[in-house]
C-alpha positions as CSV (number, residue, x, y, z in Angstrom):
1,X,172.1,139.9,63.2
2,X,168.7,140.9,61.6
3,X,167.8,144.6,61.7
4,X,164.9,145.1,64.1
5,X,161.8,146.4,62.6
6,X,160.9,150.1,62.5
7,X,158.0,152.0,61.5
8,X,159.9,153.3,58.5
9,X,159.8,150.0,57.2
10,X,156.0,149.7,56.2
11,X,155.0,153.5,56.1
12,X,156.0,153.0,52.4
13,X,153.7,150.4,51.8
14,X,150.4,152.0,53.8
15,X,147.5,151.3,51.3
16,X,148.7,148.5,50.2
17,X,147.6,144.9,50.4
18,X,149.7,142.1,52.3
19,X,149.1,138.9,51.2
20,X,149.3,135.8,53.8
21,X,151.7,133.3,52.0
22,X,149.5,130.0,51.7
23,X,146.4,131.4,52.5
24,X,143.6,132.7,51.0
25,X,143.5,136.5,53.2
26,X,144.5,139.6,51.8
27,X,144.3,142.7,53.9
28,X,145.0,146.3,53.3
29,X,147.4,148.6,56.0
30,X,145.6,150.9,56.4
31,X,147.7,152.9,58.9
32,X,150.9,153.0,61.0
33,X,150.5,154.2,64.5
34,X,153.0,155.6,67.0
35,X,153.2,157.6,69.6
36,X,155.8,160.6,70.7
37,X,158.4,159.1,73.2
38,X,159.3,161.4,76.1
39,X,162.8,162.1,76.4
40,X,163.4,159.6,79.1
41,X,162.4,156.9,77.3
42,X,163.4,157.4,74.4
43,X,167.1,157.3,75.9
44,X,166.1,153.4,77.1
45,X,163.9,151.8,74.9
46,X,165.4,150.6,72.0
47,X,163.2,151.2,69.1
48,X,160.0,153.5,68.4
49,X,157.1,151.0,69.8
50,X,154.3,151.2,66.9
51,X,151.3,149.9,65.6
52,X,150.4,148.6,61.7
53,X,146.5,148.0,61.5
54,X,145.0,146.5,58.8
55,X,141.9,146.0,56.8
56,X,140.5,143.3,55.9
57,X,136.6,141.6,54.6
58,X,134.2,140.7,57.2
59,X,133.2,137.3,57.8
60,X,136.2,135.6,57.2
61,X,138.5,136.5,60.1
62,X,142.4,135.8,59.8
63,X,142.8,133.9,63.1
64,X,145.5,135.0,65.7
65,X,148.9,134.1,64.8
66,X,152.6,134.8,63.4
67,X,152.4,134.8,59.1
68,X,154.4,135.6,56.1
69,X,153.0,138.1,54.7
70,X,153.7,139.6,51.1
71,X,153.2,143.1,50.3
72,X,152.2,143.9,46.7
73,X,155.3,144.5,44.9
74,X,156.9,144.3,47.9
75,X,159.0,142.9,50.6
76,X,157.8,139.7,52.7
77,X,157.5,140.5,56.8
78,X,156.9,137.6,59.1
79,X,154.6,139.3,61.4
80,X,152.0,137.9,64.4
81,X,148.7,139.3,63.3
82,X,145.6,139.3,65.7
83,X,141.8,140.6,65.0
84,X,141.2,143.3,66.7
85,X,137.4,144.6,67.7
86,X,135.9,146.9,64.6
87,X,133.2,149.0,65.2
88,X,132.3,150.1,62.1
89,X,130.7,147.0,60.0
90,X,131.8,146.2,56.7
91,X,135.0,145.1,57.6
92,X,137.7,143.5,60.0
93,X,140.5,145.1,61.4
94,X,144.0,143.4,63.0
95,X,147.1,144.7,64.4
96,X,150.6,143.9,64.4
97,X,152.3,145.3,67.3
98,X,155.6,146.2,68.1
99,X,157.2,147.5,71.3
């Protein structure tokens, strides 16, 4: 059995870039996000939900999807990546989430 994923697992490798194996994008986690669990659920639910959210250039948007992604000097995650709206121009930002 594969080990679930856990936030623990990529707040190593915050700032750095994850490559998409085959493809040309290259964006940057730029944060991992979770929340405090109440004590009720965190007797049921069986893993910390989180967020990773990346970075990546405008204009050429990664399109919705599951990838291999490579971190730099890193591990390779098989993650489903999705664009997510970005405010601040300059740049595109996507999500990976897990509950």
């Amino acid at each position: 059995m594969v080990e679930p994923l856990t936030p623990e697992h990529f707040l190593p490798h915050v700032n750095k870039v994850f490559r998409v194996r085959g493809g040309r994008h290259a964006l940057t986690l730029t944060r991992v996000e979770m929340r405090p669990l109440a004590d009720w659920e965190a007797k049921i639910v069986p893993r910390q939900p989180f967020n990773l959210i990346f970075s990546g250039p405008a204009g050429d948007v990664l399109r919705a999807g599951l990838y291999a992604v490579e971190v730099e000097d890193g591990p390779t995650f098989d993650l489903y990546v999705m664009p997510v709206f970005t405010p601040k121009p300059g740049h595109q930002d996507y999500q990976s989430s897990f509950n």
